[in-house]
PyMOL Python script that loads the backbone (N, CA, C, O; Angstrom):
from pymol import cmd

cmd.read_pdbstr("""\
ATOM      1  N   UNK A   1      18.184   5.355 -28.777  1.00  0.00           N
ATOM      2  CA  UNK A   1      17.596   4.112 -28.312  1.00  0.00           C
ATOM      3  C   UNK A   1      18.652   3.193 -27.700  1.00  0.00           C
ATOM      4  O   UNK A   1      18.595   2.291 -26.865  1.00  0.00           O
ATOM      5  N   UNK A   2      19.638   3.748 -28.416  1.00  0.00           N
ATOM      6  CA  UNK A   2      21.571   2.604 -27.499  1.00  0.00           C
ATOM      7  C   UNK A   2      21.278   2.980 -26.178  1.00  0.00           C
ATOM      8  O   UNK A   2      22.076   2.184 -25.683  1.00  0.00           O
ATOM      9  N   UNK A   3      20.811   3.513 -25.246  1.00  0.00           N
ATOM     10  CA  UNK A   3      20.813   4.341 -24.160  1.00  0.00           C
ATOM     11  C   UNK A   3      19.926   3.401 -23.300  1.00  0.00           C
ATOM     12  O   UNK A   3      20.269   2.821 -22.270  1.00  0.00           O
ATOM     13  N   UNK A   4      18.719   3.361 -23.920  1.00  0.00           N
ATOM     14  CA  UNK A   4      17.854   2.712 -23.364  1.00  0.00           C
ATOM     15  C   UNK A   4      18.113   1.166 -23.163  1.00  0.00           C
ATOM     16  O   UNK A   4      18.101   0.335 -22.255  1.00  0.00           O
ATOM     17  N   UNK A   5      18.324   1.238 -24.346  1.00  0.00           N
ATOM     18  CA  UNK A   5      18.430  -0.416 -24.003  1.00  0.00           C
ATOM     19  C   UNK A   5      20.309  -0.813 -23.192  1.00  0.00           C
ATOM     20  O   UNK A   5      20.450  -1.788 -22.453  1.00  0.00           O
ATOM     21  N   UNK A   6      21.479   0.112 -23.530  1.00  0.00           N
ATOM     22  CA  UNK A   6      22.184  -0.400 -21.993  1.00  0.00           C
ATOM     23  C   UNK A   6      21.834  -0.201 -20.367  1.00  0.00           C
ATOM     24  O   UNK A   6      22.227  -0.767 -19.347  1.00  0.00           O
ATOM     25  N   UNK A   7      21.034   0.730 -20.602  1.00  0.00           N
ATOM     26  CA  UNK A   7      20.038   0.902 -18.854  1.00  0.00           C
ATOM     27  C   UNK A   7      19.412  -0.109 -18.703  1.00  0.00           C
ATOM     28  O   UNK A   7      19.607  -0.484 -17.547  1.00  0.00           O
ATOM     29  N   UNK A   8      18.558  -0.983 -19.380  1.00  0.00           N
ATOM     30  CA  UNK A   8      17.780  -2.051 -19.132  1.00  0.00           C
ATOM     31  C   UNK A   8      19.103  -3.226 -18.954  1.00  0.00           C
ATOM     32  O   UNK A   8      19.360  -3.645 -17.825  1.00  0.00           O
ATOM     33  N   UNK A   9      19.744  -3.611 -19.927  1.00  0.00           N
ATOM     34  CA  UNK A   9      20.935  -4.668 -19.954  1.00  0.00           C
ATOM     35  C   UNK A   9      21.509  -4.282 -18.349  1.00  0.00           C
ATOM     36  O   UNK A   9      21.454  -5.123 -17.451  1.00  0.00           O
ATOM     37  N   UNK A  10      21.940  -3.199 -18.181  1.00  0.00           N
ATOM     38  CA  UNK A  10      22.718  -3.055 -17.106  1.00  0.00           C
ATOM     39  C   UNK A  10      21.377  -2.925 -15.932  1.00  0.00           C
ATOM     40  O   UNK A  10      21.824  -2.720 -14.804  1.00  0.00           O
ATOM     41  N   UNK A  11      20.086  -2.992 -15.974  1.00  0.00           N
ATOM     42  CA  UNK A  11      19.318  -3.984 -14.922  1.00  0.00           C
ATOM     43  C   UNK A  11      19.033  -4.980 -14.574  1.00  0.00           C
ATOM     44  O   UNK A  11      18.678  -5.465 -13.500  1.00  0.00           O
ATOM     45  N   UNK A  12      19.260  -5.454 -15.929  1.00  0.00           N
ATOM     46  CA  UNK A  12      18.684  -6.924 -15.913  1.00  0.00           C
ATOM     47  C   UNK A  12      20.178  -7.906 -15.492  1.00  0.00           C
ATOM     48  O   UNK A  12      20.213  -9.072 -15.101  1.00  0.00           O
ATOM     49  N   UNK A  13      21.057  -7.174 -15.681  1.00  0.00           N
ATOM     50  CA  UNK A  13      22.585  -8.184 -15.017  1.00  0.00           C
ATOM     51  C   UNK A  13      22.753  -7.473 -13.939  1.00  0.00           C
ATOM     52  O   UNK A  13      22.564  -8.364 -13.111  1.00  0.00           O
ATOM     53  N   UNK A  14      22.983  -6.462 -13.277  1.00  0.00           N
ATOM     54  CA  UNK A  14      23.087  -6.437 -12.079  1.00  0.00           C
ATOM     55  C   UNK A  14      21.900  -6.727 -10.811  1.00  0.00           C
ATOM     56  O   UNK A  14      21.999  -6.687  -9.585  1.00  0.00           O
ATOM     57  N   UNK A  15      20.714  -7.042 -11.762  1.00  0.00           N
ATOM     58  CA  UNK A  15      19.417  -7.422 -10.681  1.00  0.00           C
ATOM     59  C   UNK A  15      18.997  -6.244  -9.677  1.00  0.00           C
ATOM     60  O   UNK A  15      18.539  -6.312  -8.536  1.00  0.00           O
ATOM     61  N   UNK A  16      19.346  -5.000 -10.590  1.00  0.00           N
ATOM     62  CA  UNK A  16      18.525  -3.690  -9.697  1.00  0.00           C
ATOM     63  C   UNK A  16      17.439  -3.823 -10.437  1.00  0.00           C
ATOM     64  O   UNK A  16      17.448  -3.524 -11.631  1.00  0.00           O
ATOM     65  N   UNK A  17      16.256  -4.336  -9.748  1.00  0.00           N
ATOM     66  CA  UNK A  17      15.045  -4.356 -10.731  1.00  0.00           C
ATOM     67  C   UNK A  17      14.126  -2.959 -10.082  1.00  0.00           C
ATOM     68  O   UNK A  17      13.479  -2.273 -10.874  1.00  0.00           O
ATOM     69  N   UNK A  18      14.137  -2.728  -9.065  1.00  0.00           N
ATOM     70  CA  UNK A  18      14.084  -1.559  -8.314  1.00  0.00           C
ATOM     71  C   UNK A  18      13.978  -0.261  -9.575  1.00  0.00           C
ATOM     72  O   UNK A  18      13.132   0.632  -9.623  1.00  0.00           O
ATOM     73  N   UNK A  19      14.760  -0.428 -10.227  1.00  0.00           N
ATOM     74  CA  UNK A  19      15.201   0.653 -10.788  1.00  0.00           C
ATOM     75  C   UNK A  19      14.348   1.084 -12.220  1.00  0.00           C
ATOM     76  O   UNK A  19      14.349   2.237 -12.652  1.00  0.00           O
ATOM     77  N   UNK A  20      13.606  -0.080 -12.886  1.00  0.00           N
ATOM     78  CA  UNK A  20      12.800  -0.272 -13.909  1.00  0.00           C
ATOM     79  C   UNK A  20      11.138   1.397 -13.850  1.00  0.00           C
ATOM     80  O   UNK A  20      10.605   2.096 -14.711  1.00  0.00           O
ATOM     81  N   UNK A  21      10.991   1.241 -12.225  1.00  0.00           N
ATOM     82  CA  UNK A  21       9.291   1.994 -12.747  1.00  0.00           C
ATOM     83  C   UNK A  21      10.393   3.403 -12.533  1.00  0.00           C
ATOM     84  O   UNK A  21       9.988   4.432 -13.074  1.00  0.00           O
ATOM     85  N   UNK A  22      11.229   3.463 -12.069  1.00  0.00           N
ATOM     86  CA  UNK A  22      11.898   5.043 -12.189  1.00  0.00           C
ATOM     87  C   UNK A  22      12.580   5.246 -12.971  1.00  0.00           C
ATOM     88  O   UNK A  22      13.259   6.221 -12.649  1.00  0.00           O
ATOM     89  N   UNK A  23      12.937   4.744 -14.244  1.00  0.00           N
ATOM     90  CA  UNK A  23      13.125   4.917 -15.771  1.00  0.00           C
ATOM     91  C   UNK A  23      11.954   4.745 -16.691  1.00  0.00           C
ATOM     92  O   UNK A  23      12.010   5.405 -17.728  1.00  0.00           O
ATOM     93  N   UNK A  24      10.958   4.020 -16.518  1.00  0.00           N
ATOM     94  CA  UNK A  24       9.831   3.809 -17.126  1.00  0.00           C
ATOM     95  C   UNK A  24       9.425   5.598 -16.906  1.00  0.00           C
ATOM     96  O   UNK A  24       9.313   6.451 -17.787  1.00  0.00           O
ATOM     97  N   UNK A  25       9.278   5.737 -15.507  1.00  0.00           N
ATOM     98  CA  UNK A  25       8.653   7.270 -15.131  1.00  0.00           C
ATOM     99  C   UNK A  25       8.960   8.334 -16.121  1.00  0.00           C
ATOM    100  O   UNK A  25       8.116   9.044 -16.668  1.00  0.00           O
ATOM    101  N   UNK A  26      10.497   8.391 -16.337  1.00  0.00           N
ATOM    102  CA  UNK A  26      11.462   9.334 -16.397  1.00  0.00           C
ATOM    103  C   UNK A  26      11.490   9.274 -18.336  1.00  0.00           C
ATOM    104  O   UNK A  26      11.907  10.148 -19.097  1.00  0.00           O
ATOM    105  N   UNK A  27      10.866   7.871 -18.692  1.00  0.00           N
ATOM    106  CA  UNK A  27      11.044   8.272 -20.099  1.00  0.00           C
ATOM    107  C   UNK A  27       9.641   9.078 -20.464  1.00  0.00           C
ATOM    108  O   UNK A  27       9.701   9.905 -21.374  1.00  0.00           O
ATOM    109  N   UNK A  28       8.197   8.831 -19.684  1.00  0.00           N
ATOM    110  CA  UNK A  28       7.084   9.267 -20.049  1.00  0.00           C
ATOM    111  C   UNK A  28       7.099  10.721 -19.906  1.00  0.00           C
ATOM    112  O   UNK A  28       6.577  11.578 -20.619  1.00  0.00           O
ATOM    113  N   UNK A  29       7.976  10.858 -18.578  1.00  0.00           N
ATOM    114  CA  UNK A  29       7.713  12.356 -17.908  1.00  0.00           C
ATOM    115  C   UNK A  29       8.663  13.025 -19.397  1.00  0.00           C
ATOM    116  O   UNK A  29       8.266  14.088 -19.873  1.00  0.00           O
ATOM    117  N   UNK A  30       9.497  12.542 -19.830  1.00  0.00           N
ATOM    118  CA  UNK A  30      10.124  13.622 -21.080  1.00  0.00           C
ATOM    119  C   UNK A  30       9.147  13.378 -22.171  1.00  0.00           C
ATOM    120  O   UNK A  30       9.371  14.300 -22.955  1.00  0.00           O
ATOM    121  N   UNK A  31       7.985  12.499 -22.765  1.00  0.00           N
ATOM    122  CA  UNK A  31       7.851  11.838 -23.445  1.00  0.00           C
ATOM    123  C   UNK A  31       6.615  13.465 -23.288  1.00  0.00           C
ATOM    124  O   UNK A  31       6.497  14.326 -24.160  1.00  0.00           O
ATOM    125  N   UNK A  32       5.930  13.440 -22.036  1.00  0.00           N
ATOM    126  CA  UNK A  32       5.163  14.245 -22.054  1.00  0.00           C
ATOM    127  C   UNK A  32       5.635  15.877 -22.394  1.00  0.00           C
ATOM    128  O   UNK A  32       5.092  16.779 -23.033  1.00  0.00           O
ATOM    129  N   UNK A  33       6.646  15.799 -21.799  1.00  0.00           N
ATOM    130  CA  UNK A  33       7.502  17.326 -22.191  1.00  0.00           C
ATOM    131  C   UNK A  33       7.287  18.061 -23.456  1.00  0.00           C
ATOM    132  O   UNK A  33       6.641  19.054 -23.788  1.00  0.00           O
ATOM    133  N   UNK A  34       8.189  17.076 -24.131  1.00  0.00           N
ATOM    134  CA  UNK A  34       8.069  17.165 -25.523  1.00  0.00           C
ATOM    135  C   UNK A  34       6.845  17.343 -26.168  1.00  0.00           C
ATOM    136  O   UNK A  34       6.654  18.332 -26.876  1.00  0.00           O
ATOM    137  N   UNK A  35       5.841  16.325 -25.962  1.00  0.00           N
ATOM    138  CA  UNK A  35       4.672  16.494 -26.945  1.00  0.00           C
ATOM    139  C   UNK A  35       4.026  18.049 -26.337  1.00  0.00           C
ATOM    140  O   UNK A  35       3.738  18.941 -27.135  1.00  0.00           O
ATOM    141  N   UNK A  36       3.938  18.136 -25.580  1.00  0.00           N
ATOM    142  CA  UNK A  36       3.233  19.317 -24.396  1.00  0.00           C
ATOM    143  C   UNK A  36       3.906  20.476 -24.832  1.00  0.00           C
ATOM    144  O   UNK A  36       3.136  21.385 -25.145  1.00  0.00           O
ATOM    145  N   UNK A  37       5.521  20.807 -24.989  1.00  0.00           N
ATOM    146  CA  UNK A  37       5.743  22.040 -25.225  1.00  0.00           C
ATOM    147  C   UNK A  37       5.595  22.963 -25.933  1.00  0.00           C
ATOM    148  O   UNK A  37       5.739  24.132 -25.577  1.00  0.00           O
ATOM    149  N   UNK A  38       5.145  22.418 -27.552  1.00  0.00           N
ATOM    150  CA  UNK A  38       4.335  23.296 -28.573  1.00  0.00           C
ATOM    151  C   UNK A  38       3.084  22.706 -29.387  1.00  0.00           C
ATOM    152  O   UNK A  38       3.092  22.654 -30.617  1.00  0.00           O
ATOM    153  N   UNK A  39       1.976  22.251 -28.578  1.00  0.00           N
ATOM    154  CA  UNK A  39       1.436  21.865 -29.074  1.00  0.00           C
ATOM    155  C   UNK A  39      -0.013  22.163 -28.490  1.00  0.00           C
ATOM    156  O   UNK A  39      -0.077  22.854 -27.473  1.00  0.00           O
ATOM    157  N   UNK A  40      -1.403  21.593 -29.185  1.00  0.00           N
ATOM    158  CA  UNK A  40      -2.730  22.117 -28.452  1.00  0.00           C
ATOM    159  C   UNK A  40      -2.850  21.140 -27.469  1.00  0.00           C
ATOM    160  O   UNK A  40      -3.914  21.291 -26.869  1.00  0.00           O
ATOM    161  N   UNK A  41      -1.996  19.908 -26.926  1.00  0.00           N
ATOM    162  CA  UNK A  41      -2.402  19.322 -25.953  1.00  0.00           C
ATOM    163  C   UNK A  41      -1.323  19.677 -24.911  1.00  0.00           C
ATOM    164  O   UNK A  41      -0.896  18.799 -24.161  1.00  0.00           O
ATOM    165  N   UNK A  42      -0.826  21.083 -24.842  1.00  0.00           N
ATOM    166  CA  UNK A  42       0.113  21.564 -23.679  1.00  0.00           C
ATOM    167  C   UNK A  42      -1.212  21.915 -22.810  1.00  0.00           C
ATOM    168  O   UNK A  42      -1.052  21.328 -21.740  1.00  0.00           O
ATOM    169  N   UNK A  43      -2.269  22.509 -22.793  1.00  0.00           N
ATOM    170  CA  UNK A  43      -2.805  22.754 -21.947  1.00  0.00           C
ATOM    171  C   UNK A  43      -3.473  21.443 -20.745  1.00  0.00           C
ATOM    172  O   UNK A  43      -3.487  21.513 -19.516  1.00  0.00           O
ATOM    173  N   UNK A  44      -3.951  20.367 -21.594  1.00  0.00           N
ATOM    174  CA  UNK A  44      -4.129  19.309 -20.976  1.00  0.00           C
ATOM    175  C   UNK A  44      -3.074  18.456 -20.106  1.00  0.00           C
ATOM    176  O   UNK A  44      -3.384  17.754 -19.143  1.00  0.00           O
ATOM    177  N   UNK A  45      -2.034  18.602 -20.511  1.00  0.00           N
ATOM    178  CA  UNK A  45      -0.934  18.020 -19.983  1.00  0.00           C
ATOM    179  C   UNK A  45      -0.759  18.480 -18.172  1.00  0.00           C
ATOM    180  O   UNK A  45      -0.876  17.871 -17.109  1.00  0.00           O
ATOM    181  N   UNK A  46      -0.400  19.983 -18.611  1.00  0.00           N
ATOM    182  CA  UNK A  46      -0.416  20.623 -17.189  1.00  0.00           C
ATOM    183  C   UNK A  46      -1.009  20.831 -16.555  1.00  0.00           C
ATOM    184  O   UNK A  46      -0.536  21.478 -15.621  1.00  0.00           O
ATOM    185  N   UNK A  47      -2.821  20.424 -16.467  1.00  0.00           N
ATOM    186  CA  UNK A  47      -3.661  20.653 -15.462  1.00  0.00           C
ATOM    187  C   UNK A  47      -3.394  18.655 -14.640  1.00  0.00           C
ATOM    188  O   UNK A  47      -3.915  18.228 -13.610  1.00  0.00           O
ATOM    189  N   UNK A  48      -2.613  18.041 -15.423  1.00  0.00           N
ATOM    190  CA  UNK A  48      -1.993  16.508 -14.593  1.00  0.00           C
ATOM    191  C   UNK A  48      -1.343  17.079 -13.507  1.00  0.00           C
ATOM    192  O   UNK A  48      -1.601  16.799 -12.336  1.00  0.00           O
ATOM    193  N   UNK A  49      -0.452  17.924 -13.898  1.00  0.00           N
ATOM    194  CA  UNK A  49       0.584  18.444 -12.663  1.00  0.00           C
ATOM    195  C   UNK A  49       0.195  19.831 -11.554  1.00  0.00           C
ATOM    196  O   UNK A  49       0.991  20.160 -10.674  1.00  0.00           O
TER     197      UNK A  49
END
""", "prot")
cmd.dss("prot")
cmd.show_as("cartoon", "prot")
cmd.util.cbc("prot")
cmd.orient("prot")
């Protein structure tokens, strides 16, 4: 979670706000990975993609 929150600190002071929905993306897209790779909602996952 240290990770996350110096990516946000280091947006919110350098004013790349740009950069917020393509980390937002990037935590769901693993967020989905994970739950999806052994589980009964892997099949639902991948008819998204």
């Amino acid at each position: 979670m240290e990770i996350v929150r110096d990516l946000f600190n280091f947006v919110r002071e350098r004013k790349k706000f740009w950069l917020v929905p393509v980390i937002f993306f990037l935590l769901i897209l693993g967020f989905l990975i994970v739950i999806g790779g052994g589980s009964s909602v892997a099949p639902f996952i991948y008819t998204l993609f």
